[in-house]
BAFI-3210 file (N, C-alpha, C; in Angstrom, 3 decimals, decimal comma, padded with zeros to 6 digits):
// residues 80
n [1|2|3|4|5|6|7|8|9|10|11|12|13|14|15|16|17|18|19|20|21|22|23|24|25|26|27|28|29|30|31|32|33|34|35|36|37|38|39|40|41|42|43|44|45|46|47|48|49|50|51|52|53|54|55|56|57|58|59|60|61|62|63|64|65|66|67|68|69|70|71|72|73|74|75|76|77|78|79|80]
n.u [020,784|019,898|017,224|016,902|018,439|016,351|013,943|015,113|015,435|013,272|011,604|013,243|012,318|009,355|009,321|010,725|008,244|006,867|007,577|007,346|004,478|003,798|004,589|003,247|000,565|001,576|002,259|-000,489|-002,097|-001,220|-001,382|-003,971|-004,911|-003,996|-005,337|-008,101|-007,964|-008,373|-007,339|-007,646|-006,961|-004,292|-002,764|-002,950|-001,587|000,608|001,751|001,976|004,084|005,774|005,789|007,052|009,669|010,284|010,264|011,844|013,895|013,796|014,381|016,589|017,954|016,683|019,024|021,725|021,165|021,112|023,344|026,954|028,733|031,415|035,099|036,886|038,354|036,623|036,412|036,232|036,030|039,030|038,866|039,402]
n.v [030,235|028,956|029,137|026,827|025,128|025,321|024,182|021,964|020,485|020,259|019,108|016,340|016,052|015,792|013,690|011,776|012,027|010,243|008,096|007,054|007,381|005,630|002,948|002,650|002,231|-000,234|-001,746|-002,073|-002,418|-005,478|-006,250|-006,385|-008,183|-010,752|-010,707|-010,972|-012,791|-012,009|-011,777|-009,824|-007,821|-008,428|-008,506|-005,423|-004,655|-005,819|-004,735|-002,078|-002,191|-002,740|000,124|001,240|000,577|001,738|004,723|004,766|004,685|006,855|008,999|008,425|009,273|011,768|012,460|012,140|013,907|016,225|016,765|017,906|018,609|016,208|017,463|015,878|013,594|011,488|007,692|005,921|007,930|008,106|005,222|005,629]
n.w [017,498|014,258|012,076|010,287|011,843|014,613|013,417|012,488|014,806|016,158|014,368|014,913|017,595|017,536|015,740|017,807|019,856|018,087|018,017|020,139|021,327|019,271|019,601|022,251|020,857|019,505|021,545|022,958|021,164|020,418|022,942|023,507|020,756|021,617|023,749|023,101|021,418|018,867|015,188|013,581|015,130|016,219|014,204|013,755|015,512|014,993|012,540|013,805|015,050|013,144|011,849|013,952|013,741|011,337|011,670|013,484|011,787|010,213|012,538|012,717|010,205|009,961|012,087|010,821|008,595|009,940|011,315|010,875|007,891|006,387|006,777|005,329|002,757|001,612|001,737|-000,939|-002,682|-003,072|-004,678|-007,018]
ca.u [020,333|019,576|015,922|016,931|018,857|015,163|013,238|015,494|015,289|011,430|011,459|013,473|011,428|008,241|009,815|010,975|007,243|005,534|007,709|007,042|003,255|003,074|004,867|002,437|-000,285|001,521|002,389|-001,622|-002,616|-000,984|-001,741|-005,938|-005,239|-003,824|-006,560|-009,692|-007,885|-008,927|-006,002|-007,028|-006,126|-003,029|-001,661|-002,628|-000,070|002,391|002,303|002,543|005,519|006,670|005,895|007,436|010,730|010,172|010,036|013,206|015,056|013,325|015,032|018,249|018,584|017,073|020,224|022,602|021,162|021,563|025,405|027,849|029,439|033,181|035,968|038,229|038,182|035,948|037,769|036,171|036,837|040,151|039,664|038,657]
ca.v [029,097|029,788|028,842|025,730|024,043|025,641|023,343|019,993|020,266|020,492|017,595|015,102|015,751|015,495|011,998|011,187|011,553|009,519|006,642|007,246|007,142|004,512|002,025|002,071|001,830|-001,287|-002,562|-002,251|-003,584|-006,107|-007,106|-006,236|-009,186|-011,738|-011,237|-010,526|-013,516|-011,242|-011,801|-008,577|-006,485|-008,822|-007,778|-004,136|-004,570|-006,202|-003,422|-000,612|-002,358|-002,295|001,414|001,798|001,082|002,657|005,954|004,966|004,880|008,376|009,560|008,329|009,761|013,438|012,914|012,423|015,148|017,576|016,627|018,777|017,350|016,305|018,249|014,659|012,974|009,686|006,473|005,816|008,650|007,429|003,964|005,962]
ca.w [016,707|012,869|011,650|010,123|012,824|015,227|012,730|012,790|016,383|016,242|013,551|015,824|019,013|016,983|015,350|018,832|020,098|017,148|018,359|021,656|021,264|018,254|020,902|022,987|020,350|019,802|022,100|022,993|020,312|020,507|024,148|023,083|020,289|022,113|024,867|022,548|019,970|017,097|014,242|013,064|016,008|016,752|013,009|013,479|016,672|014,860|011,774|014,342|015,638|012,019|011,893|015,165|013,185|009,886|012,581|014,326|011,254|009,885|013,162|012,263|008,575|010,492|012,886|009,667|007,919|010,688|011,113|010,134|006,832|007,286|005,634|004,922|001,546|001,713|000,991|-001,897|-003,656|-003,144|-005,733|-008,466]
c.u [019,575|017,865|016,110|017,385|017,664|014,313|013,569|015,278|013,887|010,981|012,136|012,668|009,840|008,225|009,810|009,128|006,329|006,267|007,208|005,450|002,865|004,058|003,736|001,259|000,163|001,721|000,124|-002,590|-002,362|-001,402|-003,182|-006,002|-005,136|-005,284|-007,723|-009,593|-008,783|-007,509|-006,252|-006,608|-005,024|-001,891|-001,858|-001,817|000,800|002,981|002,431|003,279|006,234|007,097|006,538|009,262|010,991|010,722|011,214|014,368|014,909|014,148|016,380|018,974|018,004|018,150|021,630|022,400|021,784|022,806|025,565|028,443|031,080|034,028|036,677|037,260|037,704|036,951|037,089|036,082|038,402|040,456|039,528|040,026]
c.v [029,631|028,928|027,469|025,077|024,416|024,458|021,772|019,666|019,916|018,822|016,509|014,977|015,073|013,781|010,933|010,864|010,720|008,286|006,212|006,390|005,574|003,032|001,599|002,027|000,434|-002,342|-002,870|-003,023|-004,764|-007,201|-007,438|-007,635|-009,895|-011,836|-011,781|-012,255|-013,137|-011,098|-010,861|-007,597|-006,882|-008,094|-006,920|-003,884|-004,930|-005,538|-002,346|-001,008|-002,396|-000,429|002,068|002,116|001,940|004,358|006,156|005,129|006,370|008,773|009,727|009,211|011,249|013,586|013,111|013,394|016,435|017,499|017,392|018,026|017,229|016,617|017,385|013,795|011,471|008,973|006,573|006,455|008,434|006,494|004,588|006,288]
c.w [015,488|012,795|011,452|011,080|013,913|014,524|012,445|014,058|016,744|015,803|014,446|016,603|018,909|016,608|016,869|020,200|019,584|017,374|019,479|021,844|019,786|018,678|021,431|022,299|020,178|020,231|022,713|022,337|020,279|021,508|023,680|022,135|020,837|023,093|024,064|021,721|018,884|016,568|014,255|013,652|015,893|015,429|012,675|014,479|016,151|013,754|012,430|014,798|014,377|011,629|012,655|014,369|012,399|010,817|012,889|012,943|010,795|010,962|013,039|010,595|009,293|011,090|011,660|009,157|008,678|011,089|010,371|008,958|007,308|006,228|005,291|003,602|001,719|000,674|-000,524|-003,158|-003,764|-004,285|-006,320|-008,921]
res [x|x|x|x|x|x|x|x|x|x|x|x|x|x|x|x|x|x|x|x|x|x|x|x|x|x|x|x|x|x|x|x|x|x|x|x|x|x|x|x|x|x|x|x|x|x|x|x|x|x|x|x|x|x|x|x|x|x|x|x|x|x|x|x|x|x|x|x|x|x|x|x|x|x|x|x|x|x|x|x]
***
């Protein structure tokens, strides 16, 4: 395994723990507002459930990057 593909591997797992853990921040938070009825916890639970995505898609554009590219001519070089 070359350095760089050692270091995407690192970067997903790392990604794959900051969802992991910023889940259960909010899902926590979340529960803590509803109980406490403090808005402002309830909508720092419901932006770490926004963050929670933002994360999941960061995971998804590291899994594209680290793909191999593909040797076939994309369609749309085709209309041109």
């Amino acid at each position: 395994m070359d350095i760089l593909a050692a270091r995407r591997s690192i970067e997903q797992r790392l990604l794959k723990q900051s969802v992991a853990l910023m889940s259960l921040v909010a899902v926590s938070g979340t529960i803590m507002g509803v109980i406490t009825g403090s808005s402002a916890v309830l909508l720092d639970g419901i932006f770490s459930f926004i963050d929670v995505i933002i994360k999941i898609m960061m995971l998804m554009t590291a899994k594209l990057v680290a793909r191999e590219t593909s040797k076939t001519v994309p369609v749309w070089i085709l209309a041109i």
